[in-house]
Backbone bond lengths (Angstrom), bond angles and torsions (degrees), N, CA, C in turn:
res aa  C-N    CA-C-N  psi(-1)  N-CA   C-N-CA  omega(-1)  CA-C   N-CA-C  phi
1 X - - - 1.449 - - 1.517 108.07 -
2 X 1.655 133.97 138.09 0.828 143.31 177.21 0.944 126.30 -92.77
3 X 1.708 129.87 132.38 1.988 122.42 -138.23 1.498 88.32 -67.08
4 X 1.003 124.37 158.90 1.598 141.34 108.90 2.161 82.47 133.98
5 X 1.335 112.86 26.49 1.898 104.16 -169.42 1.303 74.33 -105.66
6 X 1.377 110.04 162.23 1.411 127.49 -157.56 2.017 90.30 -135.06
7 X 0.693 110.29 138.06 2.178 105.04 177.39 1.491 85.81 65.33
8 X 1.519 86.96 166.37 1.221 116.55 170.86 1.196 107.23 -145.86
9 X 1.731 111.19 97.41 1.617 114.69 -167.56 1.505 112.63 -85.20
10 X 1.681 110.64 4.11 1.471 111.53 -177.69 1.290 117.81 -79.81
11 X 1.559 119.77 -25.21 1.612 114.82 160.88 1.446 120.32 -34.25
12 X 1.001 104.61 158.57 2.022 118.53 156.94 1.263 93.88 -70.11
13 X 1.650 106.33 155.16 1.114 139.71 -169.71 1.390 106.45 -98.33
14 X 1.303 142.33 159.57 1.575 130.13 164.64 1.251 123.60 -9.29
15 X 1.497 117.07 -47.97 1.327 133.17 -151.39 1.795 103.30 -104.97
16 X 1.357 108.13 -12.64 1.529 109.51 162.90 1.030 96.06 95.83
17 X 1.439 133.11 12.01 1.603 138.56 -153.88 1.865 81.84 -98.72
18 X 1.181 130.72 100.95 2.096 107.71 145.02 1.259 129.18 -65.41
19 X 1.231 110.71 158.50 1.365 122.32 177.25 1.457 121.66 -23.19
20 X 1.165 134.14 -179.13 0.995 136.38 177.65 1.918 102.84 -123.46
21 X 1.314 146.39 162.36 1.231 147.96 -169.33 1.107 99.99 -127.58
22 X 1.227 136.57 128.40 1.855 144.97 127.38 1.453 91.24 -105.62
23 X 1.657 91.40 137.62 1.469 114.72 165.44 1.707 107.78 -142.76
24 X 1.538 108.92 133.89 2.166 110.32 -170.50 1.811 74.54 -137.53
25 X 1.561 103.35 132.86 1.342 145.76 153.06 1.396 111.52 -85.91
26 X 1.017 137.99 148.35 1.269 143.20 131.61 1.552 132.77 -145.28
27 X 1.122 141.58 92.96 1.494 143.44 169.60 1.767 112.37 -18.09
28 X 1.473 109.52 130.00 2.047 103.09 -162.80 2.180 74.53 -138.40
29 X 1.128 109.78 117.95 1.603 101.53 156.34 1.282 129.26 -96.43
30 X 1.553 91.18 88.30 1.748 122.93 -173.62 1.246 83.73 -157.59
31 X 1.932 98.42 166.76 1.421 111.49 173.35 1.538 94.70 -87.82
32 X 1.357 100.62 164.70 1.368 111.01 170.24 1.756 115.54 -58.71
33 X 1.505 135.48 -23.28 1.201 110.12 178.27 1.203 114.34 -84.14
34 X 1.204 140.69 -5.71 1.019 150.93 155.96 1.344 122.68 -59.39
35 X 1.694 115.64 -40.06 1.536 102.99 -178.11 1.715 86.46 -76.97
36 X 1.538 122.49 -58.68 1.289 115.66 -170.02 1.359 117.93 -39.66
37 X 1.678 135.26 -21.73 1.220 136.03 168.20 1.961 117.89 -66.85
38 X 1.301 88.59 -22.68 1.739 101.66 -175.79 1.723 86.50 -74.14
39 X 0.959 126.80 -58.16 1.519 131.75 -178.52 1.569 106.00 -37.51
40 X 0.871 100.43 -21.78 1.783 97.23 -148.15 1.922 96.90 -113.91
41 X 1.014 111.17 -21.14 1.528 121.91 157.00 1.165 137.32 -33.52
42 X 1.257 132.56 119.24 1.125 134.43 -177.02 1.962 109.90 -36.81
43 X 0.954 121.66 162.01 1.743 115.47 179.06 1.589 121.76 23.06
44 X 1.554 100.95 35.30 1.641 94.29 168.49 1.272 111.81 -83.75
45 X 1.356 129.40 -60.85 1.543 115.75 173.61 1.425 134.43 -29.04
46 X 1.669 107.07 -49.31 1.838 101.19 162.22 1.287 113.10 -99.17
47 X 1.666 119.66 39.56 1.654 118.86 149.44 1.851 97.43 -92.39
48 X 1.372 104.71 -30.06 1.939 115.74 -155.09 1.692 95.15 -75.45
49 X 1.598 108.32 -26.24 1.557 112.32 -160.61 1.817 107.45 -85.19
50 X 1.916 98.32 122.51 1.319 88.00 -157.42 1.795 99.38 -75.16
51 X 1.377 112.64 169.25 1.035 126.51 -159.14 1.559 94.23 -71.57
52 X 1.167 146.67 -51.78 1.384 143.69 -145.48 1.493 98.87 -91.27
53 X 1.533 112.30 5.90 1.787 108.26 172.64 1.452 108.94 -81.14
54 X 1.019 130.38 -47.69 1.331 118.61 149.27 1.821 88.50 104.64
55 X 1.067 110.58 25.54 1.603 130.38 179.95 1.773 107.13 -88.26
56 X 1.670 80.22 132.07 1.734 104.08 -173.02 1.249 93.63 -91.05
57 X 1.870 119.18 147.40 1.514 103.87 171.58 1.938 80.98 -118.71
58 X 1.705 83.62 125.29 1.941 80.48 174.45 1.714 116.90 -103.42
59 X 1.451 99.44 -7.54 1.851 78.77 -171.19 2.007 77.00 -164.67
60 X 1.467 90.27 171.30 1.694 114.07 160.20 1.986 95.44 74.52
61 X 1.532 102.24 -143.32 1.619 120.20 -172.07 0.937 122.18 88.25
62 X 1.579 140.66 -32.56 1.396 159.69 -119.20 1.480 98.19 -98.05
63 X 1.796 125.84 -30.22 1.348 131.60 -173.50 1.481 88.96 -160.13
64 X 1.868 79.31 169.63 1.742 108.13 179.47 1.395 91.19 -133.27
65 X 1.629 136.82 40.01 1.229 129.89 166.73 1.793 90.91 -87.41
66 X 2.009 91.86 161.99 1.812 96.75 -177.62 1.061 99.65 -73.67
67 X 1.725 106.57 144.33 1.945 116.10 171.49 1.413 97.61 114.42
68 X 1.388 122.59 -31.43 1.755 99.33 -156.60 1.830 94.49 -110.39
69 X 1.224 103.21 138.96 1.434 124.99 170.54 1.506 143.81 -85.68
70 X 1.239 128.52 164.44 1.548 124.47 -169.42 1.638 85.54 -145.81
71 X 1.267 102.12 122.62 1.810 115.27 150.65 1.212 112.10 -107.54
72 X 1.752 112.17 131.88 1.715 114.67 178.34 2.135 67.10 -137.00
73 X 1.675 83.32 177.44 1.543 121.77 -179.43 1.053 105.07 -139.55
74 X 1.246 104.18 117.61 1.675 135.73 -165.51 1.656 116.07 -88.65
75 X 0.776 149.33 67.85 2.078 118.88 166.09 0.932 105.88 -28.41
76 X 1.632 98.58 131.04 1.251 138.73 150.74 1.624 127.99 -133.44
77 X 1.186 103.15 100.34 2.020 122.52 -151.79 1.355 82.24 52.96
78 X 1.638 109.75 -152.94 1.324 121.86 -166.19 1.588 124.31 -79.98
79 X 1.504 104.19 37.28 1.373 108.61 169.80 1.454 107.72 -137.73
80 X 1.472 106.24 157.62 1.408 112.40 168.43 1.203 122.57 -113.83
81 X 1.777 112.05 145.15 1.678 105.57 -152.05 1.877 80.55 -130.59
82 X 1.496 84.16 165.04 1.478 97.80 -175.65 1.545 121.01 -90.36
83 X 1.187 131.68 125.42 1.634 125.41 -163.58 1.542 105.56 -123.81
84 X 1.121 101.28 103.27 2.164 105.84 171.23 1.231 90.29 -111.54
85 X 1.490 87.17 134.45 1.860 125.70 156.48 0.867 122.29 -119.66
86 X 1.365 128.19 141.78 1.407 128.69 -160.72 1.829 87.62 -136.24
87 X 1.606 95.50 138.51 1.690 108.63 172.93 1.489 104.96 -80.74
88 X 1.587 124.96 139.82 0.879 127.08 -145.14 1.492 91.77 -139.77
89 X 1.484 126.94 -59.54 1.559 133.56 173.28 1.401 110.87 -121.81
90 X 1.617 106.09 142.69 1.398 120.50 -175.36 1.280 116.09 -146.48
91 X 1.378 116.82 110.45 1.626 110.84 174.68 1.546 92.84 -140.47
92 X 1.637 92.76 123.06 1.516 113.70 -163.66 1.884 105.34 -74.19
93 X 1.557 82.16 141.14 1.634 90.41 -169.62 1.244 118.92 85.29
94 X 1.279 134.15 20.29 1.413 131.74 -145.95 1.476 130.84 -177.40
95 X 1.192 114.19 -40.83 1.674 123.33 -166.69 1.765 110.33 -157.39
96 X 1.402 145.60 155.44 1.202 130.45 138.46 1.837 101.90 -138.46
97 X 0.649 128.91 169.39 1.917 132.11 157.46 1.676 117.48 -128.52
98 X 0.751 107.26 148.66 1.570 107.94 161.57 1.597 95.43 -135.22
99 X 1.385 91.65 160.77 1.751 115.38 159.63 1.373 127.46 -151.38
100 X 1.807 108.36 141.70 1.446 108.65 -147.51 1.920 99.42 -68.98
101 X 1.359 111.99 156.02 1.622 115.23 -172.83 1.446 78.54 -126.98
102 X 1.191 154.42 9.42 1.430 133.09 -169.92 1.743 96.53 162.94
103 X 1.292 113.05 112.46 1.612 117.16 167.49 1.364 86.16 174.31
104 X 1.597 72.88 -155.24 1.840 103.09 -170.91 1.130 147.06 -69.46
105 X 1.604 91.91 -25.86 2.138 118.33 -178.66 1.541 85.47 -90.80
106 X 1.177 94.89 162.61 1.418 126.18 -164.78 2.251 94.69 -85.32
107 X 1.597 93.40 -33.99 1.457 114.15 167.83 1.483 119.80 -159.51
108 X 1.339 117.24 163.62 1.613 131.67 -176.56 1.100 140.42 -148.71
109 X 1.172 102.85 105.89 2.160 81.70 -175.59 1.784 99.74 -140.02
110 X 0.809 105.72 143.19 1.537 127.90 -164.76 1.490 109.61 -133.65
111 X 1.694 102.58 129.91 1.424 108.46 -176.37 1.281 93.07 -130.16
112 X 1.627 115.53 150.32 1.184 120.72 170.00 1.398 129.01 -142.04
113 X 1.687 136.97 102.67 0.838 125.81 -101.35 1.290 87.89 -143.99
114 X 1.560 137.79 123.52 1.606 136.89 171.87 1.665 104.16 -109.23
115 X 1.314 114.66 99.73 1.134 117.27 174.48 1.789 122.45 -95.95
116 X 1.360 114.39 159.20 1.576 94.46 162.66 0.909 117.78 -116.87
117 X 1.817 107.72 154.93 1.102 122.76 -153.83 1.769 118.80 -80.50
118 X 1.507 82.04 -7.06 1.396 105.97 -161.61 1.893 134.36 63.53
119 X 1.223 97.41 30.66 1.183 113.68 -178.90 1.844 111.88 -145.12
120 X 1.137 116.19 39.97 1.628 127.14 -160.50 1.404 118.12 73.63
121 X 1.520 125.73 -11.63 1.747 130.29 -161.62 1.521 95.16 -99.65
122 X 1.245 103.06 177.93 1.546 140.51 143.40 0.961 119.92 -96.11
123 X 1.517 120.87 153.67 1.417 143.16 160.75 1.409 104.32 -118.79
124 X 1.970 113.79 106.55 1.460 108.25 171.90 0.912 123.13 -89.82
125 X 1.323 126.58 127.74 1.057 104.48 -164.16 1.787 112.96 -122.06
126 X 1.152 140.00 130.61 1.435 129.76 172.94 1.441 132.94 -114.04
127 X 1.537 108.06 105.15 1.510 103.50 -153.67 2.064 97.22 -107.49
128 X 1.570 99.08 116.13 1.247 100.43 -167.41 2.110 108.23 -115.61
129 X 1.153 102.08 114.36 1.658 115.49 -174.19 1.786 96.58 -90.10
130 X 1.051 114.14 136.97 1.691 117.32 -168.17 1.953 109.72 -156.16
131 X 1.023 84.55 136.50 1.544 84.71 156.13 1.666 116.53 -141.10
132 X 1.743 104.31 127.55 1.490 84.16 178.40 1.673 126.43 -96.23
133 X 1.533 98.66 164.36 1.228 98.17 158.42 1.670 141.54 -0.43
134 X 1.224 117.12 125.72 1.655 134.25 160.08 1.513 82.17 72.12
135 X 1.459 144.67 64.52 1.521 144.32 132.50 1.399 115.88 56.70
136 X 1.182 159.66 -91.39 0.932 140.08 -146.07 1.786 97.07 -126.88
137 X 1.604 110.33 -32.96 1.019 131.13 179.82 1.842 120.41 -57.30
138 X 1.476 101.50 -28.80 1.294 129.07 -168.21 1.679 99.15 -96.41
139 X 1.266 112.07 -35.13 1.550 97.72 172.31 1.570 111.51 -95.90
140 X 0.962 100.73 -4.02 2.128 91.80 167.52 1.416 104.35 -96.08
141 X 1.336 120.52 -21.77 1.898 103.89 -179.62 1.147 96.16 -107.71
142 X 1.148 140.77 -28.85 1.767 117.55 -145.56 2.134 88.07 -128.16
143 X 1.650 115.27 4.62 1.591 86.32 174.04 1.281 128.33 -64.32
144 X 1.685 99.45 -35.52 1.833 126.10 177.66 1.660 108.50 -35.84
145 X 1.425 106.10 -38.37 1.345 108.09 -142.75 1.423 100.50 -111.99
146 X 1.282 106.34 -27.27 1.669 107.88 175.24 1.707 113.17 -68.33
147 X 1.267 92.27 -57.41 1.800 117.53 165.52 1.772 100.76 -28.03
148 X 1.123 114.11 -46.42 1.752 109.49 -173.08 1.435 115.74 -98.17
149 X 1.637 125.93 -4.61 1.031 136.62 -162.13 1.519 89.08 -109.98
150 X 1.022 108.53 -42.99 1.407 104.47 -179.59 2.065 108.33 -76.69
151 X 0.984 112.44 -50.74 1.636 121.03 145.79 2.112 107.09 5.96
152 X 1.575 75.31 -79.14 1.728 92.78 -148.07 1.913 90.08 -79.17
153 X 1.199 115.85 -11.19 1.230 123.55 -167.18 1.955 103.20 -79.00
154 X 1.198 118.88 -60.29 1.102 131.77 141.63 1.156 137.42 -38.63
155 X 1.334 139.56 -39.49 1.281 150.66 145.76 1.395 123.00 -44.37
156 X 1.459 113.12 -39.33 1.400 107.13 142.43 1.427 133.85 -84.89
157 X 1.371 121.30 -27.99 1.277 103.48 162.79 1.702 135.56 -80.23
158 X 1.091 120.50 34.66 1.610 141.00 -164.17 1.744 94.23 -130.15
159 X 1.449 100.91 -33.70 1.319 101.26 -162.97 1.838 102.83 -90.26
160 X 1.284 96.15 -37.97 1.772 107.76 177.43 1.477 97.75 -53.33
161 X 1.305 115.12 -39.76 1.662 102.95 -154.07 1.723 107.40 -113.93
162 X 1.421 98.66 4.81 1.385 107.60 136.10 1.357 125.60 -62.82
163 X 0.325 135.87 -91.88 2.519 154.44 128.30 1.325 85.74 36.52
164 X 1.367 102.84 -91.49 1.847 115.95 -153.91 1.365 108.24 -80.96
165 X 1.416 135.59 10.25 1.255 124.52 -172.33 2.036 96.21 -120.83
166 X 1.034 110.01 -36.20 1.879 142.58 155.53 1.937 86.62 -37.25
167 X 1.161 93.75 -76.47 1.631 101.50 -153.97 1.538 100.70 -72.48
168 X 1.374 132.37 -33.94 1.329 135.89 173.21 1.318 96.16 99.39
169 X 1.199 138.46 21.47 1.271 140.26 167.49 1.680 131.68 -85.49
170 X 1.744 90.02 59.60 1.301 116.30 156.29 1.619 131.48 -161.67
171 X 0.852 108.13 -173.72 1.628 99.96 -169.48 1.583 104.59 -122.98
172 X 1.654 118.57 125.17 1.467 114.49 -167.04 1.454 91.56 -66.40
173 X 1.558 114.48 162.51 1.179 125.98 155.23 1.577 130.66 -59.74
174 X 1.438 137.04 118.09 1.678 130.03 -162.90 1.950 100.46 -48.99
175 X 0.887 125.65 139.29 1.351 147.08 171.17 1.751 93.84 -100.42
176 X 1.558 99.71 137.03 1.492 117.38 177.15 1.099 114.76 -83.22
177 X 2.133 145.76 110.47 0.956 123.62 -138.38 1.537 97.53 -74.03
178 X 1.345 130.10 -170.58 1.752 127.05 171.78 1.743 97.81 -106.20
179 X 1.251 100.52 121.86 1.996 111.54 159.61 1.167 100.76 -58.54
């Protein structure tokens, strides 16, 4: 376990069921502090959020240090549900996690990871542990579908921050100098 993660959503669940895994790669030619600085940017999350999610951002964003939170409101069928994440691990230039404290999965934990490629690039990487909704019921109907939603969900955001991090079309966040 890596300091500062709070749960450990990789156990089995009551039912002995573990998590479920999505993991999206993508090659970015930048160094990694740089894509990790795009992360860390003012309005990167609703630049990353694809347009057809139809996601409210209501509170937080400001950091990915552990402790501090982001509330958005999600659809789900024709309602919208409330989703807090809380940053959980942070090693600057390099890594962040969150995990869901309130939404839709039953559990969440999200890693996000700027590696180098060792050739001037990154490797982004997003390694997401989940369980959905309604217990056992939720992983025989809705894994198929989450699995691809989450897919195409990622696929654009790998691809956005390909784009704007490629083109330099953003502005790092001010860093506090050190006394």
């Amino acid at each position: 376990m890596t300091a500062g993660r709070t749960g450990d959503d990789s156990r089995p669940d009551q039912r002995g069921d573990p998590p479920l895994l999505f993991v999206k790669e993508s090659r970015i030619a930048a160094p990694p502090e740089e894509v990790f600085a795009f992360h860390e940017s003012p309005g990167a999350l609703q630049r990353l959020t694809p347009p057809w999610e139809n996601v409210r951002f209501l509170e937080g964003g400001g950091s990915l240090q552990p402790g501090t939170r982001v509330a958005i409101s999600v659809p789900v069928g024709p309602f919208h549900v409330r989703w807090v994440a809380e940053h959980t691990e942070y090693q600057s230039g390099r890594m962040f996690a969150d995990r869901q404290v309130e939404g839709p999965f039953a559990s969440w934990y999200h890693r996000h990871y700027c590696l180098d490629d060792g050739q001037g690039g990154t490797i982004l990487r997003d390694e997401i542990e989940y369980r959905p909704p309604l217990g056992a019921l939720g992983r025989l109907l809705g894994a198929r579908l989450l699995r691809s939603k989450l897919q195409r969900m990622f696929d654009y955001r790998h691809d956005i921050t390909r784009r704007i991090v490629e083109a330099g079309d953003f502005k790092p966040q001010a860093r506090p100098n050190p006394a």
